[in-house]
C-alpha positions as CSV (number, residue, x, y, z in Angstrom):
1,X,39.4,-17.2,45.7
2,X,38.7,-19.4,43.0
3,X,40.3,-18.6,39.9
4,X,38.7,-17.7,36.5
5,X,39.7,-18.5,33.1
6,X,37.5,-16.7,30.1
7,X,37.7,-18.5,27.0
8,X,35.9,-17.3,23.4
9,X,37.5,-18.8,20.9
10,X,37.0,-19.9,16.9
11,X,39.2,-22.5,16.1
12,X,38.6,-24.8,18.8
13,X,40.9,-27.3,18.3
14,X,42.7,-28.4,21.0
15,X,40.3,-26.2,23.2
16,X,38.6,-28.9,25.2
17,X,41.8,-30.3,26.7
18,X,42.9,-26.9,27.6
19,X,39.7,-26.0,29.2
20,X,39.6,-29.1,31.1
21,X,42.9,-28.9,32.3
22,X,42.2,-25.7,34.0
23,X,39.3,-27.6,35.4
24,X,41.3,-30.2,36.7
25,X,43.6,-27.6,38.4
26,X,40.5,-26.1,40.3
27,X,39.5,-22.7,37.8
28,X,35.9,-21.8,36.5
29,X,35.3,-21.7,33.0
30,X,33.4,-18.7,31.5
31,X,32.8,-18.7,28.1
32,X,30.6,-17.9,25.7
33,X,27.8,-18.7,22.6
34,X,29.1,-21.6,20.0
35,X,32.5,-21.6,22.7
36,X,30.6,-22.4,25.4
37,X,28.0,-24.9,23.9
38,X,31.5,-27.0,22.8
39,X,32.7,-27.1,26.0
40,X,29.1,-28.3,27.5
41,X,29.1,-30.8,24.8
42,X,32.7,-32.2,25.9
43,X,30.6,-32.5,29.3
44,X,32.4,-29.3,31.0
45,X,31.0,-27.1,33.6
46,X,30.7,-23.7,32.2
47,X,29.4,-20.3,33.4
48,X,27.9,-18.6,30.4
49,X,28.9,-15.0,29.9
50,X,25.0,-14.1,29.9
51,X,25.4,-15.1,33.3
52,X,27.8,-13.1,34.3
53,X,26.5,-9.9,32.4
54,X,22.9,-10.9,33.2
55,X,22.1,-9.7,29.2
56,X,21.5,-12.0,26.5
57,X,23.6,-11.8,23.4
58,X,22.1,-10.1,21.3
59,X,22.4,-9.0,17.3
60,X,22.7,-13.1,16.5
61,X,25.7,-13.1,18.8
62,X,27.2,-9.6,17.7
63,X,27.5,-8.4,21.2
64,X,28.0,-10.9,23.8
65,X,31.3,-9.5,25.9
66,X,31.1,-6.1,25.3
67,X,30.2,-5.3,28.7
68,X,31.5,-3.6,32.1
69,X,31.2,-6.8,34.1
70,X,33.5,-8.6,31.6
71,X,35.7,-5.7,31.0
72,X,36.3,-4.8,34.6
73,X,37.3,-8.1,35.6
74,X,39.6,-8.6,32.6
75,X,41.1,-5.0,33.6
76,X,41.2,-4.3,36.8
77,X,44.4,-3.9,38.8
78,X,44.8,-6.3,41.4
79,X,47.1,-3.9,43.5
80,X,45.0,-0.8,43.3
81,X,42.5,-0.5,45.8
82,X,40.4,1.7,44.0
83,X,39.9,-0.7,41.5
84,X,39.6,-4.4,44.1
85,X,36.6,-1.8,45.8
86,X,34.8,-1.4,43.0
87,X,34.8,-4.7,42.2
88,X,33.3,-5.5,45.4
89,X,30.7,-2.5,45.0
90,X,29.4,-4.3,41.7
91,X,30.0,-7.8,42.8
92,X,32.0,-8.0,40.0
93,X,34.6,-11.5,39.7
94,X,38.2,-10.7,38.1
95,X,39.6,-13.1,35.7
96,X,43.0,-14.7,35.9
97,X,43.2,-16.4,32.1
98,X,41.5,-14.8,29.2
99,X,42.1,-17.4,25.9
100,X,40.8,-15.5,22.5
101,X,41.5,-16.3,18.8
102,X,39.9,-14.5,16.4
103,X,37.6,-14.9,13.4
104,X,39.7,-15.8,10.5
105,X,39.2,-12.2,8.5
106,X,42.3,-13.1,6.4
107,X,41.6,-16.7,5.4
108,X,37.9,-15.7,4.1
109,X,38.8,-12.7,2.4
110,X,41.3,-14.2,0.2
111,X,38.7,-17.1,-1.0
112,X,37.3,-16.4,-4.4
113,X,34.1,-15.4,-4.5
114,X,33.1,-14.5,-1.0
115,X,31.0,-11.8,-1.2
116,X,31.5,-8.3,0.7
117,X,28.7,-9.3,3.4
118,X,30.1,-12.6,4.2
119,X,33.9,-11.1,4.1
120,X,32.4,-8.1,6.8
121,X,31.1,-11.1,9.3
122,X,34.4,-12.4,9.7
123,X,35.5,-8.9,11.6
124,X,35.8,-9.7,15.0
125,X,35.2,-6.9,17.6
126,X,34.5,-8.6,21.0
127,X,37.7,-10.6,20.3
128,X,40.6,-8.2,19.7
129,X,38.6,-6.4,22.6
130,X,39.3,-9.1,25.2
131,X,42.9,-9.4,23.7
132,X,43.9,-6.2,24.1
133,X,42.0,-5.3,27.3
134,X,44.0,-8.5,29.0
135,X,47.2,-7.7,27.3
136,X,47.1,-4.4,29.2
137,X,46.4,-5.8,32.1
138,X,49.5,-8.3,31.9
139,X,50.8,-7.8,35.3
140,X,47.8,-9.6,36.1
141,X,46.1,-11.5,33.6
142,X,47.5,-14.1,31.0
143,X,46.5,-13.8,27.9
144,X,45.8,-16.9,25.4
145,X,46.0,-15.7,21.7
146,X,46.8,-19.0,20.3
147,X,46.2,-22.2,20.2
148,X,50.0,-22.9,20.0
149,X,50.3,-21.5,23.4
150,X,48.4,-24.1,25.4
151,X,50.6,-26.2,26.6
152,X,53.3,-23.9,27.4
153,X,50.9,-22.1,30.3
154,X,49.5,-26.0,31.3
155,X,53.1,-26.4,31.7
156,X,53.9,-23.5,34.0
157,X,50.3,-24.0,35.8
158,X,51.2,-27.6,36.6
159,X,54.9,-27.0,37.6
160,X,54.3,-23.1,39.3
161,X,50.9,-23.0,40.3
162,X,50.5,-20.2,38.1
163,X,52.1,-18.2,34.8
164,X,55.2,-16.5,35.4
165,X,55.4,-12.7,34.9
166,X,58.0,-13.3,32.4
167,X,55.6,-15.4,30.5
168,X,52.5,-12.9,30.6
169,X,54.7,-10.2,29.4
170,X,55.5,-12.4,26.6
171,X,51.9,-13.6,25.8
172,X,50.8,-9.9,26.3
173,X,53.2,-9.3,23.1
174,X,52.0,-12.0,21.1
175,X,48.6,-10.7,21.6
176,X,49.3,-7.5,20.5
177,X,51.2,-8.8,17.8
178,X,47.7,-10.6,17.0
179,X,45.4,-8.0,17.3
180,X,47.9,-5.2,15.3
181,X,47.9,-7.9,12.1
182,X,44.4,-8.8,12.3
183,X,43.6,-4.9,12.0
184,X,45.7,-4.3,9.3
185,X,44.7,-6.9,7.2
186,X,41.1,-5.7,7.7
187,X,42.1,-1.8,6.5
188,X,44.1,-3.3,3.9
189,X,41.2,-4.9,2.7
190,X,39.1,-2.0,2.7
191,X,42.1,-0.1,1.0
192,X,42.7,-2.4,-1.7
193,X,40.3,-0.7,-4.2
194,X,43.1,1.9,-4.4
195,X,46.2,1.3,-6.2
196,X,48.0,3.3,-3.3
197,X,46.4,3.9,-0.6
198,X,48.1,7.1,1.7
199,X,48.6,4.2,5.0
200,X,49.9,0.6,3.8
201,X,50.4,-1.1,6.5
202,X,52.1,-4.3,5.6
203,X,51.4,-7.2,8.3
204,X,53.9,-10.0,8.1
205,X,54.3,-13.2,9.9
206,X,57.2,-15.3,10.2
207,X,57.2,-19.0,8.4
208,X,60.8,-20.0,9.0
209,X,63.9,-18.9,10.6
210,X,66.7,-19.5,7.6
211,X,70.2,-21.2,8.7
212,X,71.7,-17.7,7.8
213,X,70.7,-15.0,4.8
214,X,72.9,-14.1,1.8
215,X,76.6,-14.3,3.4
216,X,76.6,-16.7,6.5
217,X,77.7,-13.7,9.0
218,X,73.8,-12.8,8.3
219,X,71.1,-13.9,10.5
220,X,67.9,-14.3,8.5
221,X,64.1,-15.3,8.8
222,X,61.3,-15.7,5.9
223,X,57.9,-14.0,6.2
224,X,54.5,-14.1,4.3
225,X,52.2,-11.6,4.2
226,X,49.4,-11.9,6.4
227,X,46.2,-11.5,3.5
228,X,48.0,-12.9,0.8
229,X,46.0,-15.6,-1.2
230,X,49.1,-17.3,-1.5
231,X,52.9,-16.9,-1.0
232,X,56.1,-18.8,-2.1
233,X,56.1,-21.8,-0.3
234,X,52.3,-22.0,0.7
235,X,51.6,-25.0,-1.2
236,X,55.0,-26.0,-1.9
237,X,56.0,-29.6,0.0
238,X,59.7,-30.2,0.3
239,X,60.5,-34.0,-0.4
240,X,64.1,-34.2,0.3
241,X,67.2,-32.4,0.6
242,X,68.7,-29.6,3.1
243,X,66.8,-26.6,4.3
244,X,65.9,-23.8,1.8
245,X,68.5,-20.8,2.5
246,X,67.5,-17.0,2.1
247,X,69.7,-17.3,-1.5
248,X,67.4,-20.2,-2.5
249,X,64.6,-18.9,-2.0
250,X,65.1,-15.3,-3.8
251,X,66.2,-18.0,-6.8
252,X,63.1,-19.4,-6.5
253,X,61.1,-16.3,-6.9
254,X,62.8,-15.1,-9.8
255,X,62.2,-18.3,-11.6
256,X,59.0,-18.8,-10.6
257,X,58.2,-15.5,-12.0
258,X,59.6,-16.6,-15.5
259,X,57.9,-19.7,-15.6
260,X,54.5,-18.8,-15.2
261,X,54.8,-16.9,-18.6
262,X,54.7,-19.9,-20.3
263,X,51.5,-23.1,-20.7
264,X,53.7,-25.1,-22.9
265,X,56.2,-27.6,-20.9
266,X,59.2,-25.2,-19.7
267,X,62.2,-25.2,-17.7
268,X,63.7,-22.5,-15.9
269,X,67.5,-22.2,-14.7
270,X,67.8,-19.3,-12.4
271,X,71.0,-18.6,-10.8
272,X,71.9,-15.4,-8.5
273,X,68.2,-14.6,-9.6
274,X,68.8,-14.4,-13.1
275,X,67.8,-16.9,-15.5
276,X,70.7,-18.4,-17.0
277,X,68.9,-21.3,-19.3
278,X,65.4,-21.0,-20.3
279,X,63.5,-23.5,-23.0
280,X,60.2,-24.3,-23.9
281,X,59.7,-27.7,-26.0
282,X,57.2,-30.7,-27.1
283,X,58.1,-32.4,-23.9
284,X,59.4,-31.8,-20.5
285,X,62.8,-33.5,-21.2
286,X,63.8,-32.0,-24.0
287,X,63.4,-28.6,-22.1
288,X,65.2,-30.0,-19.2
289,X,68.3,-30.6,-21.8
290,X,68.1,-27.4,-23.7
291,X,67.3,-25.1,-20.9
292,X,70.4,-26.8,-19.3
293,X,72.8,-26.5,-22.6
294,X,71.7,-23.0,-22.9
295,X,74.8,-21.8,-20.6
296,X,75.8,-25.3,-18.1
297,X,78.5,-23.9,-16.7
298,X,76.3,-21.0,-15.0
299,X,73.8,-23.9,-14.4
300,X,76.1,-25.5,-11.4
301,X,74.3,-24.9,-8.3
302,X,71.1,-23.6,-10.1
303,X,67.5,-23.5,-8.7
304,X,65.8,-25.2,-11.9
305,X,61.8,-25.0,-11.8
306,X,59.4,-27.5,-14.1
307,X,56.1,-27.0,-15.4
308,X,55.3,-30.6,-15.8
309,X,55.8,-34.0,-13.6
310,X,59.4,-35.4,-13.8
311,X,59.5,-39.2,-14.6
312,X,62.3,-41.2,-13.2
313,X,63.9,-41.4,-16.1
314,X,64.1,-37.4,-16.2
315,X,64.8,-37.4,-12.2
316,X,68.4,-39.5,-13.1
317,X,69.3,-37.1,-15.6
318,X,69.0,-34.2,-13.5
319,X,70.5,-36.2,-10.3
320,X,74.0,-36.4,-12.5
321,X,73.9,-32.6,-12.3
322,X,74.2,-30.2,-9.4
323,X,71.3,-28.8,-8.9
324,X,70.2,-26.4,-5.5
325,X,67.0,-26.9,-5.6
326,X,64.1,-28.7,-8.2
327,X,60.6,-27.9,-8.0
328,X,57.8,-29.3,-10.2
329,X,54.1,-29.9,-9.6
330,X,55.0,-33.4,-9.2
331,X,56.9,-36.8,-9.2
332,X,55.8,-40.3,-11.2
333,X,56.9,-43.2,-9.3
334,X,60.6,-43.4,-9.0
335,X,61.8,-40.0,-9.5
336,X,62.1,-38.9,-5.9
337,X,64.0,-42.1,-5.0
338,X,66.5,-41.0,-7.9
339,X,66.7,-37.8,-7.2
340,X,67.4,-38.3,-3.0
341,X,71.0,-40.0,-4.1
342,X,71.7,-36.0,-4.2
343,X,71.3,-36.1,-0.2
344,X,71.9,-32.2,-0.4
345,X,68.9,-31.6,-3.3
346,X,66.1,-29.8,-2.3
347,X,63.3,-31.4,-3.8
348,X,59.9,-29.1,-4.2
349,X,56.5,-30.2,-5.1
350,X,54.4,-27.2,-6.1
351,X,51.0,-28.2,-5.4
352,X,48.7,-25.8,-6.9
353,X,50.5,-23.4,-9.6
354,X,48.3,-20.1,-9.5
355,X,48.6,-16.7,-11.2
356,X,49.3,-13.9,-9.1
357,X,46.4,-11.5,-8.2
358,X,46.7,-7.8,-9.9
359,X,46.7,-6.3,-6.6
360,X,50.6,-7.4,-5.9
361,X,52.4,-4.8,-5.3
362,X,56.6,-5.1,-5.4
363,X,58.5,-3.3,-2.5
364,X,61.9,-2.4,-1.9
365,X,63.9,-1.8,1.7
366,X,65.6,2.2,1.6
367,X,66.8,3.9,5.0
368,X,63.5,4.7,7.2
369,X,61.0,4.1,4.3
370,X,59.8,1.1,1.4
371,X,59.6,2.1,-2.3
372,X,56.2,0.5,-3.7
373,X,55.0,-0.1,-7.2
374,X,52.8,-2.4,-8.9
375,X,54.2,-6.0,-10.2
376,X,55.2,-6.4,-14.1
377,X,53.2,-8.6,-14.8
378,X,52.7,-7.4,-17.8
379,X,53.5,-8.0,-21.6
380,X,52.4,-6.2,-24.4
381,X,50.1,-8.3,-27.3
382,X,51.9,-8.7,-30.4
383,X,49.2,-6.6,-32.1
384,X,50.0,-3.5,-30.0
385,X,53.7,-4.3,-31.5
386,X,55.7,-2.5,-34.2
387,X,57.7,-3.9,-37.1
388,X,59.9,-1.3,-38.0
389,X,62.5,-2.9,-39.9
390,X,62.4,-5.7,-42.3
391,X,59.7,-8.6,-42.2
392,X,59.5,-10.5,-39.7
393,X,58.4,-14.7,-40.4
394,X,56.3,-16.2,-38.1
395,X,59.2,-18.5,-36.5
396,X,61.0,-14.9,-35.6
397,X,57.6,-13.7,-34.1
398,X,57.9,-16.9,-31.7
399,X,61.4,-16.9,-30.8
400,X,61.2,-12.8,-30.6
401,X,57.7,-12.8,-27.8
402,X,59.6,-15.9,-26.1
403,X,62.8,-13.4,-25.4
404,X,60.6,-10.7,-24.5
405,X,59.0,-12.6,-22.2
406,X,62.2,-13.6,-20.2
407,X,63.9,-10.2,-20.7
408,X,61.2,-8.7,-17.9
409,X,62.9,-10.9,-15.3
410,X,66.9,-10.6,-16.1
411,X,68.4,-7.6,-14.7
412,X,68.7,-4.5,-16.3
413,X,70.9,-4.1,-18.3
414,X,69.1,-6.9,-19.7
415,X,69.6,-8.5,-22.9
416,X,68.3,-12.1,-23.9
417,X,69.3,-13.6,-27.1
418,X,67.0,-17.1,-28.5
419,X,66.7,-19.5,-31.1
420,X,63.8,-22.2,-31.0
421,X,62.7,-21.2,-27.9
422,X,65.5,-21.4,-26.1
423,X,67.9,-19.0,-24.5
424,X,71.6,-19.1,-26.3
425,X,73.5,-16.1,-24.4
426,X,72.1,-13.8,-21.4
427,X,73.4,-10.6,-20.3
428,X,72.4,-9.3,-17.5
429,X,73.2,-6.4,-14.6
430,X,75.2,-4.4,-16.5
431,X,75.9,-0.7,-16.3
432,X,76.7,-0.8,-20.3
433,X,73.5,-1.8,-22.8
434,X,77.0,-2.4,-25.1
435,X,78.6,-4.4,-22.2
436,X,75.4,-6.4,-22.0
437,X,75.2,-7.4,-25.3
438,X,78.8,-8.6,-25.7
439,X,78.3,-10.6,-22.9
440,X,75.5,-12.5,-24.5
441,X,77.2,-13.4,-27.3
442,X,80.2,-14.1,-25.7
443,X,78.2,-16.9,-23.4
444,X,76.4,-18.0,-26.6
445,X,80.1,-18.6,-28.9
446,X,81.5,-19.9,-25.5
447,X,78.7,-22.8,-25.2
448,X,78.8,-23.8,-29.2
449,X,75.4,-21.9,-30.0
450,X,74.8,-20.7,-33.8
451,X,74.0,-17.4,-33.5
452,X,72.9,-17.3,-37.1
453,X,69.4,-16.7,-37.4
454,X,69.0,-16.1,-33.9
455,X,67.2,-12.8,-31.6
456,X,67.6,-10.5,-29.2
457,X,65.4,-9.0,-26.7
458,X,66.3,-5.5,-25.0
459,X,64.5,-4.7,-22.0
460,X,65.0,-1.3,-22.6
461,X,65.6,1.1,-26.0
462,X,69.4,1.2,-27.1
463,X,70.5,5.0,-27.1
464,X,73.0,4.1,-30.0
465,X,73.2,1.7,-33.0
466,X,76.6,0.3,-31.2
467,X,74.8,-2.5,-29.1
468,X,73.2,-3.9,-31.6
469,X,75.8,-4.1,-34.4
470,X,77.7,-6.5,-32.2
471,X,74.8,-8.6,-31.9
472,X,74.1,-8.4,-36.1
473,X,77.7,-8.9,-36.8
474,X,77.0,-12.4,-35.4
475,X,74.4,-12.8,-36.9
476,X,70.7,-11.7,-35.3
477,X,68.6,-11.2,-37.5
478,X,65.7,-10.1,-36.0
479,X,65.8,-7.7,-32.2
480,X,62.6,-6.8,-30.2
481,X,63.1,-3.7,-27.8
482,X,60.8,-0.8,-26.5
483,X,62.0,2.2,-28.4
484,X,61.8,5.6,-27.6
485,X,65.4,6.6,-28.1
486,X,66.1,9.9,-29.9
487,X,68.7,7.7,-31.9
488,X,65.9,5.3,-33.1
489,X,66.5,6.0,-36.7
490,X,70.4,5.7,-36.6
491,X,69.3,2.0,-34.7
492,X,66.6,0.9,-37.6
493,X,69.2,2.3,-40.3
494,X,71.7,-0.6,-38.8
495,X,69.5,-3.1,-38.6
496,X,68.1,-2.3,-42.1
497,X,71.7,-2.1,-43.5
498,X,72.3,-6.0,-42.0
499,X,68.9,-7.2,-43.9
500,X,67.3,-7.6,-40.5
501,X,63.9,-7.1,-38.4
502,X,63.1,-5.0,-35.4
503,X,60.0,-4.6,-33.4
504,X,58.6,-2.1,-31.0
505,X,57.3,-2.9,-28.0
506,X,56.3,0.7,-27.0
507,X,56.9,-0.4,-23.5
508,X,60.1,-0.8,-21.2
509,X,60.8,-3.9,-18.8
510,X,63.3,-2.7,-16.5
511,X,64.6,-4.4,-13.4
512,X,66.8,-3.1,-10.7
C-alpha cells in the first residue's frame, strides 16, 4: 500500500523540499487550505483534505481536520485488528507521516499592539490535534513537529526505507514537548491579568547548552521563556571571543539590570553579580575610566556593560584590561578589530535595549516548589522622599538617587557609597549592616577615594546608629535609606550630631 504523508503546516519554509522528497520516494501528499495551495504552486500533486473528509472547510478555514476520517487514520493501530477492520468498513486510508507546526500564538502575542481578536486567531486547534493524536500513535506514525526535523527523517527514509522506532519515539517527545509549551503559553496569556495566578505554568526552551555551569563539575544549559517579548541574549550578537559560560551570563543579568536605570552614558562593572564600579558621565569614556577606578582590582575578569557605541580609541583602552565579557549597542569602525587582540573577550552587541514589561515576575529554585514575586523594578520619586536630617544641596540629591539606584541590585546587606556619580566603595552580601559598611569604606581608602563629601545608600533601615557612624567618621555627609527602624531617632540624632543629611525612602530594596 502506498504510503501517506499529512502535512498542515505554517511556517513553510523548507516545506516544499520535504514534501517533494516524500514524493520522490513514492508517498501521497495530503494536505490542507493555504498548505496545500503552496505545495500545488511548487507544482506538487496533492490530495486535499476536503477530499478525503468529503466536507468543505468551513468557519474561513477554522475546521478543516477535525474529522473521523483524518483522525482514524492518524490513530489507528496497525496491529489491532479491530481497528485495520474498521478502517476497511469506512474506506478509511491510514497515514504513515503526519508533519504539523503550529500558528505562532507566542510570537504575536508579545507584539505591541495586537489586539485581543487578532492574538485569539493565532490559537491553533486542528494543529496540536494532529500532533498529539500522531504522537500517541508513535508505534506507528511519525510525527513532524518542526521544521528542524526534516532532514533527519529524509535521512532515515533514504537510508532505511522508513523511520526507525527509536526515532518516532523521539519525535513523538518533541511533539509533545510542542504541544505542552504552546498550551501553556496560551493559559499564561489568558492568566496574565492576574498578578498570581493559582496554575503558573512556566514553558521554557533551551537556547544553548553551556560548556559547564558555576563550578566545572556542573553540567549546565540556558533557557528562555517561551512568551517572553524578549530574553537576555535575544537580540544580543556575539562578535568575538569564547562561549558565554552560566557565570557570565548571571553577570550579565545583574548588570544589565543596573544599567537600564540610567539614559545618561553609563558603565557598569559587575563581578560575581554584584556591581563593583558604576559611573555615569558627559561621555562614554570617561565612565569607562571611572566606573573602572571605582574598585580595579575587583574589576579583573569583570562583565562591563555600555550604554553608548565604543570607538576604537575606547575599544584599546579596555583591550589593555581583562575584561570577561563587553557589551554595548554597538562598535564605530575599528573597535572590534582592537578589541579581538583579547582572543578570549567576549564581545556583545545589544541590538535593541528595551525596558522590561511589568508583568516580569522573579523566581527562585527551593526543594519540590519555585518562590515567585514580582521584579523591583521599582524606585521611589524623590518627591515621595524624606529629608529628615540636615539639608540636603542639589549635588547630594544626585549623587544620593544615583546610589539608591544601584543599591537595588547589590546584595543585601547592601551598602553603596558615591561621589559625582560614581561608585567609591560597595559592600555587599553581608550578614552584618556594620560589616557592610566597613567594607565600603575600606575598598573606597584602599583605592585612593576621598570620602569627604561623599554618600551612602542602604538598601535596607539600620537597626542602630553604629553603621552609619563608621561611614560619618570618614566623612559622608549625606545617607539615603528606607527607615522604619524602632532606633530611627538614635540614627537621625548621629547623623545630626556629624552636621549631615539623611533621606527616607519609605521603601526597602532587599536582595537575596
Amino acid at each position: 500500500m502506498r504510503r501517506r504523508a499529512l502535512i498542515s503546516v505554517y511556517d513553510k519554509d523548507g516545506v516544499d523540499g520535504f514534501a517533494r522528497a516524500l514524493a520522490e520516494l513514492g508517498w501521497e501528499l495530503v494536505s490542507s487550505g493555504g498548505t496545500a495551495t503552496y505545495l500545488e504552486e511548487q507544482g506538487l500533486d496533492v490530495t486535499r483534505v476536503e477530499d478525503v473528509t468529503q466536507a468543505p472547510e468551513m468557519l474561513g478555514g477554522r475546521v478543516k481536520t477535525l474529522h473521523p476520517r483524518i483522525h482514524a487514520g492518524i490513530l489507528a493501530r496497525r496491529d489491532l485488528a479491530d481497528d485495520v477492520a474498521t478502517l476497511a468498513e469506512h474506506e478509511i486510508e491510514p497515514f504513515d507521516l503526519v508533519c504539523v507546526n503550529l500558528y505562532p500564538f507566542a510570537r504575536v502575542a508579545g507584539e505591541r499592539g495586537r489586539t485581543e481578536a487578532e492574538v485569539v486567531e493565532m490559537i491553533d486547534v486542528g494543529g496540536p490535534s494532529m500532533l498529539r493524536a500522531a504522537a500517541k500513535n508513535f508505534a506507528h506514525v511519525a510525527v513532524v513537529s518542526s521544521t528542524d526535523q526534516y532532514d533527519d527523517v529524509l535521512a532515515e527514509l533514504h537510508d532505511d526505507g522508513d523511520v526507525s522506532a527509536e526515532t518516532r519515539r523521539r519525535l513523538a517527545k518533541e511533539a509533545f514537548e510542542t504541544t505542552a509549551v504552546y498550551e501553556a503559553t496560551i493559559a499564561n496569556w489568558f492568566g496574565d491579568t492576574e498578578r498570581f495566578p493559582d496554575q503558573l505554568t512556566i514553558a521554557l526552551r533551551k537556547v544553548t547548552t553551556l560548556s559547564y555551569g558555576e563550578n566545572p563539575h556542573q553540567a549546565a544549559a540556558y533557557y528562555r521563556e517561551v512568551g517572553a517579548r524578549r530574553h537576555l541574549l535575544s537580540q544580543v550578537e556575539q562578535l568575538g571571543g569564547k562561549e558565554l559560560s552560566y557565570n557570565n551570563l548571571v553577570d550579565l543579568e545583574g548588570a544589565r539590570r543596573v544599567l537600564r536605570e540610567f539614559a545618561l552614558p553609563t558603565v557598569v562593572i559587575v563581578k560575581h553579580a554584584n556591581p563593583c564600579g558604576v559611573a555615569v558621565a558627559g561621555t562614554i569614556e570617561d565612565a569607562w575610566e571611572r566606573a573602572l577606578a571605582a574598585d580595579p582590582v575587583s574589576a579583573f575578569g569583570c562583565v562591563a556593560l555600555f550604554n553608548r557605541e565604543i570607538g576604537e580609541e575606547l575599544a584599546s583602552r579596555i583591550a589593555a584590561h581583562f575584561v570577561e565579557v563587553l557589551m554595548a549597542p554597538g562598535y564605530e569602525a575599528g573597535a572590534v578589530e582592537a578589541l579581538r587582540t583579547k582572543k578570549a573577550l567576549r564581545i556583545l552587541r545589544d541590538e535593541e535595549r528595551r525596558a522590561e514589561t511589568p508583568a516580569e515576575r522573579d523566581y527562585k529554585r527551593v526543594l519540590g516548589g519555585l518562590l515567585v514575586q514580582e521584579r523591583d523594578s521599582d524606585i521611589a520619586d524623590r518627591e515621595e522622599m524624606q529629608a529628615v536630617s540636615g539639608t540636603v544641596s542639589e549635588q547630594q540629591w544626585g549623587d544620593l538617587l544615583f546610589a539608591w539606584r544601584i543599591c537595588k541590585h547589590v546584595s543585601s546587606n547592601a551598602i553603596v557609597l558615591a561621589r559625582d556619580l560614581q561608585t567609591i566603595g560597595v559592600g555587599a552580601g553581608q550578614m552584618s549592616r556594620v560589616d557592610a559598611v566597613r567594607i565600603a569604606v575600606e575598598k573606597a581608602r584602599e583605592h585612593g577615594h576621598d570620602l569627604d563629601g561623599a554618600v551612602l545608600a542602604s538598601d535596607a533601615f539600620f537597626p542602630f546608629a553604629d553603621g552609619p557612624q563608621i561611614a560619618l567618621d570618614a566623612g559622608i555627609t549625606a545617607i539615603i535609606q528606607p527607615g522604619g527602624s524602632k532606633r530611627d531617632a538614635e540614627v537621625a540624632a548621629a547623623v545630626h550630631a556629624s552636621d549631615a543629611a539623611m533621606v527616607f525612602t519609605g521603601r526597602r530594596h532587599f536582595r537575596h
